[in-house]
N, CA and C atoms of all chains as a GROMACS GRO file, in nm:
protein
  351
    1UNK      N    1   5.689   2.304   3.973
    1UNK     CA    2   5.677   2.431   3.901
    1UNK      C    3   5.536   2.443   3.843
    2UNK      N    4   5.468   2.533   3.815
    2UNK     CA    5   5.316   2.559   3.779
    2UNK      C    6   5.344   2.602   3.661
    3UNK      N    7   5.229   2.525   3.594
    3UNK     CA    8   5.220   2.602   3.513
    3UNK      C    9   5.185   2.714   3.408
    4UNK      N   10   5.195   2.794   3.286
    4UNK     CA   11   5.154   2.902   3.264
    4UNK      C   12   5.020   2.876   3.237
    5UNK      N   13   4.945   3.020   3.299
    5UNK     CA   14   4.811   3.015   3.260
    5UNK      C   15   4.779   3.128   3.108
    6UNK      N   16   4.688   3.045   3.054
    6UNK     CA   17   4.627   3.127   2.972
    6UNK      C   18   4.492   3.114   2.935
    7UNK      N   19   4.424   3.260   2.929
    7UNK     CA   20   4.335   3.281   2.952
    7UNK      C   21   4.233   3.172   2.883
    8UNK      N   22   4.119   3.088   2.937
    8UNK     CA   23   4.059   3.001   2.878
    8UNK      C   24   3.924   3.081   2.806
    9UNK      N   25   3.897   2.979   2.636
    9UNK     CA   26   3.772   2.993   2.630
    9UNK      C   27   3.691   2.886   2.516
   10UNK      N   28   3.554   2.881   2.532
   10UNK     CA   29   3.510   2.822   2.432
   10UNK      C   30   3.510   2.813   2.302
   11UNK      N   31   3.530   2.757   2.269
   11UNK     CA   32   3.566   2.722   2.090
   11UNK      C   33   3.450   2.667   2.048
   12UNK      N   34   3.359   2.704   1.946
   12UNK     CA   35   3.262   2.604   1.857
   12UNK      C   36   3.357   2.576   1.753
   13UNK      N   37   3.385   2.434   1.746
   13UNK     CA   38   3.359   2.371   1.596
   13UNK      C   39   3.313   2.379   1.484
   14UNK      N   40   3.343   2.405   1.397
   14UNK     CA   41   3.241   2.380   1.284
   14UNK      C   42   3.252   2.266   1.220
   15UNK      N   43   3.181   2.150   1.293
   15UNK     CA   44   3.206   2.023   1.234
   15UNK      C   45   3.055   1.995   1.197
   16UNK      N   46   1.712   2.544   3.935
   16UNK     CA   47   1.796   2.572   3.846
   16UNK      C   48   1.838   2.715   3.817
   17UNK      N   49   1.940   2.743   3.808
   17UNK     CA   50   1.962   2.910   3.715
   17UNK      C   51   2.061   2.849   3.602
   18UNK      N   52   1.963   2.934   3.496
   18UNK     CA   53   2.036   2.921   3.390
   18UNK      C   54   2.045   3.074   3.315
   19UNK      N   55   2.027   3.155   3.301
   19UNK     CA   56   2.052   3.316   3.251
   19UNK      C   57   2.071   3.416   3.371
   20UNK      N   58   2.195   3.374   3.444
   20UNK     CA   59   2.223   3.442   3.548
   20UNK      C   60   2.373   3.506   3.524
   21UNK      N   61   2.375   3.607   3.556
   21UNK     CA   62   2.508   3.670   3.580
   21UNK      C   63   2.623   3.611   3.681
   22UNK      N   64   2.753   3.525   3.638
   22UNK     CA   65   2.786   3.431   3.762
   22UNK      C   66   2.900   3.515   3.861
   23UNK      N   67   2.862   3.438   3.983
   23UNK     CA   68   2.948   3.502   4.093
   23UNK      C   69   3.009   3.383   4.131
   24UNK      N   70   3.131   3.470   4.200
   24UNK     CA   71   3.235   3.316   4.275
   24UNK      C   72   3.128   3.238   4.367
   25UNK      N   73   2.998   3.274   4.424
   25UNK     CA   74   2.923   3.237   4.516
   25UNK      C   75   2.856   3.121   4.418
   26UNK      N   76   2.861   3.076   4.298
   26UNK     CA   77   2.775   2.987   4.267
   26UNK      C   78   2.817   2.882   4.245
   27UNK      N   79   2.763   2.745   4.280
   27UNK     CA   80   2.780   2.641   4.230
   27UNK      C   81   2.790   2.602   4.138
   28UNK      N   82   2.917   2.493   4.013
   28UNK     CA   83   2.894   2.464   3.880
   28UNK      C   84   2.866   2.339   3.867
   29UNK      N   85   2.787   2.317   3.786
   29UNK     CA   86   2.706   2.173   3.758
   29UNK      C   87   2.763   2.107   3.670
   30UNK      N   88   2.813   1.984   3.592
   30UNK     CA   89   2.849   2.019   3.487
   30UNK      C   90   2.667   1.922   3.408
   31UNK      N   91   2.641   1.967   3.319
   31UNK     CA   92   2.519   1.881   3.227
   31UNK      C   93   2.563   1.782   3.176
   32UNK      N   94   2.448   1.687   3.159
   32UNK     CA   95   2.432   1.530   3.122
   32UNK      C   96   2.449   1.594   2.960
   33UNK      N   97   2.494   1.470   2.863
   33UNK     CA   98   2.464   1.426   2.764
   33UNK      C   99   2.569   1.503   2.640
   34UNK      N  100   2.720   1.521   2.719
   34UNK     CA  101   2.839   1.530   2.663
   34UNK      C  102   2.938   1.435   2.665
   35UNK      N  103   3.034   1.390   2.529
   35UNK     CA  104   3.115   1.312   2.503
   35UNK      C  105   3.260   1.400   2.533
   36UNK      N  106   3.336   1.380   2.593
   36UNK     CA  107   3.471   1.461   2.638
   36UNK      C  108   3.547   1.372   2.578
   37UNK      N  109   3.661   1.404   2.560
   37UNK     CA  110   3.814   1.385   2.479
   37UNK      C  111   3.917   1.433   2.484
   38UNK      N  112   4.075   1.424   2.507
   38UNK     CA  113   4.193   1.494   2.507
   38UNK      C  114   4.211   1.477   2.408
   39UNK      N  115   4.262   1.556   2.337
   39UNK     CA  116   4.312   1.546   2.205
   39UNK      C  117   4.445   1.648   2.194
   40UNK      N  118   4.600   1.585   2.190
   40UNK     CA  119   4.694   1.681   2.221
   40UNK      C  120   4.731   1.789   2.307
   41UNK      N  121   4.679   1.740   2.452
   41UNK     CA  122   4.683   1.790   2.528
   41UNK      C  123   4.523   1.950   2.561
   42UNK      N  124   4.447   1.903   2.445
   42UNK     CA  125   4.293   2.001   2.491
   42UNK      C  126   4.222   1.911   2.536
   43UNK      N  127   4.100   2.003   2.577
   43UNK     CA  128   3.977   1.888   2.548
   43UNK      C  129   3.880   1.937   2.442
   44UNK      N  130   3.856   1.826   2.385
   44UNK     CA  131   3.694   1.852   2.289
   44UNK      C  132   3.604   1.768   2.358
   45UNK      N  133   3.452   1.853   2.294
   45UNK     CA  134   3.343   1.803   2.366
   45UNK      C  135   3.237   1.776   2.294
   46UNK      N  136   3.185   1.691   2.234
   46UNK     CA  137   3.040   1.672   2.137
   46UNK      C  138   2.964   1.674   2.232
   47UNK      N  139   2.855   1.766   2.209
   47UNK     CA  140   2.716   1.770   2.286
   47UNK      C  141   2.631   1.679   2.236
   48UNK      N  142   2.601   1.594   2.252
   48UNK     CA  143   2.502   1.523   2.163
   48UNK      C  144   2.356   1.562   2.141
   49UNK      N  145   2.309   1.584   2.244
   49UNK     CA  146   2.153   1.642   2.181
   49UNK      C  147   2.135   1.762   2.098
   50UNK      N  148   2.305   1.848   2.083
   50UNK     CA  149   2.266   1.972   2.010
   50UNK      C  150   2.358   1.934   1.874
   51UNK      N  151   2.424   1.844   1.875
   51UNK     CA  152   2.489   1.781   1.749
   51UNK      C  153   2.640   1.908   1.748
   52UNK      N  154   2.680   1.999   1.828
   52UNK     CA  155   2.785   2.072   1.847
   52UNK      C  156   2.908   2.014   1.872
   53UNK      N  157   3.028   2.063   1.827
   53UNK     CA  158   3.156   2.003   1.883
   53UNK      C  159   3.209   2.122   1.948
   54UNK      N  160   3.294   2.123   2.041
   54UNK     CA  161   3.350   2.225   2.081
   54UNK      C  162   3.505   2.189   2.132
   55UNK      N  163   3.603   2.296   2.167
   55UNK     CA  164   3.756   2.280   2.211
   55UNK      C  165   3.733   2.357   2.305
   56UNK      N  166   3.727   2.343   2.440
   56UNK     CA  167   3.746   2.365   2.591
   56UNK      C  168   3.929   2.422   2.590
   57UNK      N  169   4.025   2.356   2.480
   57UNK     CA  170   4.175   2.380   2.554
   57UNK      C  171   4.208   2.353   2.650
   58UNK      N  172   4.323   2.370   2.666
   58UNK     CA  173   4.410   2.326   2.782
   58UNK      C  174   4.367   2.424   2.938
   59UNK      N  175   4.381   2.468   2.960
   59UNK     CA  176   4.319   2.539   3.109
   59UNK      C  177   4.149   2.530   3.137
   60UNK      N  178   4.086   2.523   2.989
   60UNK     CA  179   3.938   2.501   3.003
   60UNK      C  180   3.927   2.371   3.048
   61UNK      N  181   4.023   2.270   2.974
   61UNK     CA  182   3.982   2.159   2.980
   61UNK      C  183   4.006   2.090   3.135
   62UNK      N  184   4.081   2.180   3.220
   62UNK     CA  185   4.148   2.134   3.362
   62UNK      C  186   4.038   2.185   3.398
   63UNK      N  187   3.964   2.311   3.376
   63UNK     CA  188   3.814   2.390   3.466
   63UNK      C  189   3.767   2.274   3.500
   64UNK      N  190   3.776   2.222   3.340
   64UNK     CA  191   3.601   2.095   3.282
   64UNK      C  192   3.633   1.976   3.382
   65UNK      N  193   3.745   1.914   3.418
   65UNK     CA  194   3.792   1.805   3.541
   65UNK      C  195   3.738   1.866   3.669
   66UNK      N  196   3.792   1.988   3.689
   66UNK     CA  197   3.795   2.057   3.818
   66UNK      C  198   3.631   2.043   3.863
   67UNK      N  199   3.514   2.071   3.747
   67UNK     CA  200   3.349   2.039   3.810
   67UNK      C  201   3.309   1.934   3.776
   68UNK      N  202   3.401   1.805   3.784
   68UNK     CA  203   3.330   1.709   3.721
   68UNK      C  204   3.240   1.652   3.855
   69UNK      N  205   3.249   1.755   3.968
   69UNK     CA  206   3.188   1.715   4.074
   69UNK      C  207   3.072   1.890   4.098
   70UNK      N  208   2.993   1.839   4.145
   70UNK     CA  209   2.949   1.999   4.211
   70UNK      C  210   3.009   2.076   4.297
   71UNK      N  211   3.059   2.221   4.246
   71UNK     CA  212   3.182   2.245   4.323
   71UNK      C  213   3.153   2.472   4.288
   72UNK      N  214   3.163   2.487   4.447
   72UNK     CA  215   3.170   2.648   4.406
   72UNK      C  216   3.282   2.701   4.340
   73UNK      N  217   3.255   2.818   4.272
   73UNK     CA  218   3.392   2.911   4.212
   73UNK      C  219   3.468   2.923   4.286
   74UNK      N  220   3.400   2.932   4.430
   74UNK     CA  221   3.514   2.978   4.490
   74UNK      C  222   3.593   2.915   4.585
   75UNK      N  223   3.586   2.763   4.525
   75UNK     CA  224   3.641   2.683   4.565
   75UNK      C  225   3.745   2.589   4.460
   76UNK      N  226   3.636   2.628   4.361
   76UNK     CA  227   3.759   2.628   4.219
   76UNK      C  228   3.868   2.676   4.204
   77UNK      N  229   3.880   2.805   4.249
   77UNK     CA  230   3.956   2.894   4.189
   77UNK      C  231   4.103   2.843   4.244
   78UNK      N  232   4.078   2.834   4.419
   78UNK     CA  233   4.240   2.781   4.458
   78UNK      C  234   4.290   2.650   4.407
   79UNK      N  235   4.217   2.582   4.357
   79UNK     CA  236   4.270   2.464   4.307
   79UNK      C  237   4.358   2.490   4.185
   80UNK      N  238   4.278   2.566   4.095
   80UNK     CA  239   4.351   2.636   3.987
   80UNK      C  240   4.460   2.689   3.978
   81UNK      N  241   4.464   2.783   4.102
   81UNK     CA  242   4.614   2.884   4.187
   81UNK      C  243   4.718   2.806   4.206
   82UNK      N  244   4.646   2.656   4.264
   82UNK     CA  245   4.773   2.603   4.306
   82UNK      C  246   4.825   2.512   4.182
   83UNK      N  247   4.800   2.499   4.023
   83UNK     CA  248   4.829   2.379   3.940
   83UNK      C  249   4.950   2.499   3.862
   84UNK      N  250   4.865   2.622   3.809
   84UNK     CA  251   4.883   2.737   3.734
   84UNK      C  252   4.941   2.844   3.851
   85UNK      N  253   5.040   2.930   3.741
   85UNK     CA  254   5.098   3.096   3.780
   85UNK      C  255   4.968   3.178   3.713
   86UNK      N  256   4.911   3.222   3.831
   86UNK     CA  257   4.826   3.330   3.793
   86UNK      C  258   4.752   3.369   3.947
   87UNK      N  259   4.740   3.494   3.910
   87UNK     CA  260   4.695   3.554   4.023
   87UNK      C  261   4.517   3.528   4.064
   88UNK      N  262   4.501   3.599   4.161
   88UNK     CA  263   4.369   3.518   4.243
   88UNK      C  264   4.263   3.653   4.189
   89UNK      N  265   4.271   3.758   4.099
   89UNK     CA  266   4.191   3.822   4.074
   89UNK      C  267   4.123   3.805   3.906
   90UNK      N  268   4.271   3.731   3.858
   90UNK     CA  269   4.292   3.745   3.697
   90UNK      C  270   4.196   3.611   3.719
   91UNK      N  271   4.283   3.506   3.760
   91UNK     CA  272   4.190   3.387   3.812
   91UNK      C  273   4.049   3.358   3.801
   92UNK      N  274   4.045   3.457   3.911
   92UNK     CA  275   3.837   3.444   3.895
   92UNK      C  276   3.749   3.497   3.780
   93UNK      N  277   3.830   3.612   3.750
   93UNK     CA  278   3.797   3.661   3.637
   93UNK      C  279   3.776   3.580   3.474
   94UNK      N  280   3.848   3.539   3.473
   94UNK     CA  281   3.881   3.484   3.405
   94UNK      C  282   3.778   3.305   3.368
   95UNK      N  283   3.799   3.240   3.455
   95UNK     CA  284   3.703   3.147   3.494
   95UNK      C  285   3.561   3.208   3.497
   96UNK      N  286   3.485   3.260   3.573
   96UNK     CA  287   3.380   3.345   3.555
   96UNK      C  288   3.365   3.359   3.401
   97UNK      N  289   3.436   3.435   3.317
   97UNK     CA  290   3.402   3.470   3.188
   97UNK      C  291   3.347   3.324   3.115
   98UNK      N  292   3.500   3.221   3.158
   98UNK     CA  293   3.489   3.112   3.067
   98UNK      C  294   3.358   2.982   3.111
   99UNK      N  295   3.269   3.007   3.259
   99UNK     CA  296   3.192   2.917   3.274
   99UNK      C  297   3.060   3.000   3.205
  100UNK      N  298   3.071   3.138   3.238
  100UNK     CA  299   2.977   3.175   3.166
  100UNK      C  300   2.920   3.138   3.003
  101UNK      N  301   3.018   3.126   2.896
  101UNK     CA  302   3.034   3.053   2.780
  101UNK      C  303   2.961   2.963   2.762
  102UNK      N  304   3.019   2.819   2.898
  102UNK     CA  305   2.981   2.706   2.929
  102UNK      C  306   2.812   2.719   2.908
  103UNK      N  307   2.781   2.808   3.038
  103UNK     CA  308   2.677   2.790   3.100
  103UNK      C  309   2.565   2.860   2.936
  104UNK      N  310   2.605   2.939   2.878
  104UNK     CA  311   2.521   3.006   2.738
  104UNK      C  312   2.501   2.893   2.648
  105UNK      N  313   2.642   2.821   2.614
  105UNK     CA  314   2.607   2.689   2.572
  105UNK      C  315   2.498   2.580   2.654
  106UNK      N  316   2.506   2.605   2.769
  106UNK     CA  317   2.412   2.514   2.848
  106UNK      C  318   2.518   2.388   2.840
  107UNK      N  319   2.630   2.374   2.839
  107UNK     CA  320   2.694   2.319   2.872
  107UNK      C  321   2.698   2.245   3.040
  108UNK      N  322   2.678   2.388   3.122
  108UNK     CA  323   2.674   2.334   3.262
  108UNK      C  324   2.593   2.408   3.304
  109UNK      N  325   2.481   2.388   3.450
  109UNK     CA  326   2.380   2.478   3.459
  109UNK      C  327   2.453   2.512   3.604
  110UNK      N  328   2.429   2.594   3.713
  110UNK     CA  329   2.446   2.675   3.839
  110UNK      C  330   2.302   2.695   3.977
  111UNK      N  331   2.389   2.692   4.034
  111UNK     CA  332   2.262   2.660   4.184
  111UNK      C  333   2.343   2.740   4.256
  112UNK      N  334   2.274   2.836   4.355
  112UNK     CA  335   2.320   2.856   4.472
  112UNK      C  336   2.391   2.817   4.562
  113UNK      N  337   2.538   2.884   4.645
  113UNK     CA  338   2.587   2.796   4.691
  113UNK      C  339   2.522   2.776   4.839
  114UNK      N  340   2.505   2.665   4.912
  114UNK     CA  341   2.423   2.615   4.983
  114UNK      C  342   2.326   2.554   4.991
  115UNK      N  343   2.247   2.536   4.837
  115UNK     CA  344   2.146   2.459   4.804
  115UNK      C  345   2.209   2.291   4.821
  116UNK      N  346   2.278   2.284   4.834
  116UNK     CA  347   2.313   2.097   4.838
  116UNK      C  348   2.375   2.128   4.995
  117UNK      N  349   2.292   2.006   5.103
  117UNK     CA  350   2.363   1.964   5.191
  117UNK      C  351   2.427   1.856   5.198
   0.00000   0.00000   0.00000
């Protein structure tokens, strides 16, 4: 079974 | 090199030297080290970020993707496209023409 996609994206940190 | 290019399924993704990768609960995070940045790739970013850990076109990416994930082959590219673009602003990964590597 596949699985769900969701839409990807970059995240900055604020570390 | 291209690095401020508008990307097409036609381009090659690179990924750049001098990142620390990590799963962390099923994402990935990424410390850049020369820019002192952390970042969260997530779960589908973080399968992209495996998917070029070799030099590899979009549009050769994309079915690999089709076949792990439910999603269609337009949303797909779209979608990827947006998210290497990110990459590539971060300078995360840089892009070559596809055909420049024999």
């Amino acid at each position: 079974m596949n699985k769900e996609w969701k839409q990807p994206s970059l995240e900055v940190l604020d570390v | 090199m291209i690095t401020n290019q508008k990307l097409t399924v036609n381009h090659v993704v690179v990924q750049a030297e001098g990142n620390i990768v990590s799963d962390m609960d099923g994402e990935k995070v990424m410390l850049n080290i020369s820019r002192g940045k952390y970042y969260n790739l997530g779960e589908v970013g973080g399968r992209i970020w495996d998917g070029i850990s070799a030099p590899i076109s979009i549009r050769n990416l994309v079915p690999i993707l089709m076949a792990e994930y439910n999603v269609e082959q337009s949303k797909c590219e779209d979608h990827v496209l947006s998210f290497l673009e990110q990459l590539l602003e971060e300078q995360l990964i840089y892009i070559e023409e596809e055909g420049m590597r024999q």
